[in-house]
C-alpha positions in Angstrom: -22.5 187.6 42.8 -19.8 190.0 44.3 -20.1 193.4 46.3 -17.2 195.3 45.9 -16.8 198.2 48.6 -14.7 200.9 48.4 -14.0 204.7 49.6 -13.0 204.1 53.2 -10.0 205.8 54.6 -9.0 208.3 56.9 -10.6 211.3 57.7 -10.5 214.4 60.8 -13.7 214.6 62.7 -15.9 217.1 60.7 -14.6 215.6 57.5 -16.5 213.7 55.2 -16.1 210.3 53.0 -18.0 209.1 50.0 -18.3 205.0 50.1 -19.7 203.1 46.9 -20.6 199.5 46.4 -20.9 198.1 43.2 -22.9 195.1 42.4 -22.5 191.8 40.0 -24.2 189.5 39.0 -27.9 191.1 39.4 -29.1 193.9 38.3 -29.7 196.8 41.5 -33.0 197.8 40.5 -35.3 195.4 41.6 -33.6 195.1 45.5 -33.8 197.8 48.9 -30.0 198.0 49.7 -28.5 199.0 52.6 -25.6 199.7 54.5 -24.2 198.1 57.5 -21.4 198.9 59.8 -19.5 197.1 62.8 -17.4 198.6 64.9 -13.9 197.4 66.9 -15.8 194.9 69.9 -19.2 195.8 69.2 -21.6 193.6 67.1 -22.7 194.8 63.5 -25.3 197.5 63.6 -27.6 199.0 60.2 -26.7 202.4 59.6 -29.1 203.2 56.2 -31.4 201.7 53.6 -32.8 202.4 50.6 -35.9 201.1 48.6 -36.4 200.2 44.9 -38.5 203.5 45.1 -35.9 205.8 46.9 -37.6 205.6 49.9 -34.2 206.4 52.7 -34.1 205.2 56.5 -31.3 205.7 58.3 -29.9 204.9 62.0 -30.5 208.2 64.4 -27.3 208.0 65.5 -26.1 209.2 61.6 -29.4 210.7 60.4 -28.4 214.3 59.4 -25.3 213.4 58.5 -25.3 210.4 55.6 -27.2 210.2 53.0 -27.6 206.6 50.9 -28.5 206.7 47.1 -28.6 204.3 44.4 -27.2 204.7 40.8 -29.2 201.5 38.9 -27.9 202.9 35.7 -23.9 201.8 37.0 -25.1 199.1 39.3 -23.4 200.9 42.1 -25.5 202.0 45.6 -23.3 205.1 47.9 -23.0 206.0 51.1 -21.9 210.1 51.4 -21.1 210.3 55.0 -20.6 214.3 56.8 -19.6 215.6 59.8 -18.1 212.5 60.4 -17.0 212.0 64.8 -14.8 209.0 65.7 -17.6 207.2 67.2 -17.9 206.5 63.0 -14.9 205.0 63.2 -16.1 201.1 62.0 -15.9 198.5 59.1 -18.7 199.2 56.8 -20.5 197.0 54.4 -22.7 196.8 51.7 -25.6 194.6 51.8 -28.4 193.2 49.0 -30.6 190.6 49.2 -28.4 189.2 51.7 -25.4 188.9 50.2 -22.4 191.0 51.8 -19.7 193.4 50.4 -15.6 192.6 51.5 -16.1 195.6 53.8 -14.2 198.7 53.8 -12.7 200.3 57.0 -13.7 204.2 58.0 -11.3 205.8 60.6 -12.3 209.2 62.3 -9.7 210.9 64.4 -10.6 213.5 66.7 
C-alpha cells in the first residue's frame, strides 16, 4: 500500500495550490479519505474529509477556502486549497484507512 502526495510548494498569501494523493494497492472507492496537516511545533490537526458518497467536512479554520474531492476512476483523492494565509503554512498528508501519505510541505508567505 503507498500514498504518494504531491503539489506542495510555495505560494504568496492569496494564492492557491492544488495537492493530489494517489493510492496503491486498494481501490479508493470503498474508503472516506481525508487530509491531514501539521504544522512547525504544533501537533497534527484534520483539515478535510470526504465520504464514499461525497459527503465533504472540513476544519473551520479552512472552510471557504479548500475544497477535497475524490477521482475513483484514477485512484487519486485532491486537495484545491484558495486564499491561502501563512497560518497554511504546514506539512500535509493524505490519509485512508489509516495508512499515511510521505507528506508534502505547503509554504505561505505573507
Amino acid at each position: 500500500v503507498q500514498l504518494q502526495a504531491s503539489g506542495g510548494g510555495l505560494a504568496e498569501a492569496g494564492g492557491s495550490l492544488r495537492l493530489s494523493c494517489r493510492v496503491t494497492g486498494f481501490t479508493l472507492d470503498r474508503y472516506a479519505i481525508g487530509w491531514f496537516r501539521q504544522a512547525p511545533g504544533k501537533q497534527r490537526e484534520w483539515v478535510a474529509s470526504i465520504t464514499t458518497r461525497g459527503l465533504t467536512n472540513y476544519a473551520g479554520s479552512v472552510k471557504g477556502r479548500f475544497t477535497i474531492s475524490r477521482d475513483n476512476a484514477v485512484n487519486t483523492q485532491y486537495l484545491q486549497m484558495n486564499n491561502l494565509q501563512p497560518e497554511d503554512t504546514a506539512v500535509y498528508y493524505c490519509n485512508v484507512r489509516g495508512y499515511w501519505g510521505q507528506g508534502t510541505l505547503v509554504t505561505v508567505s505573507s
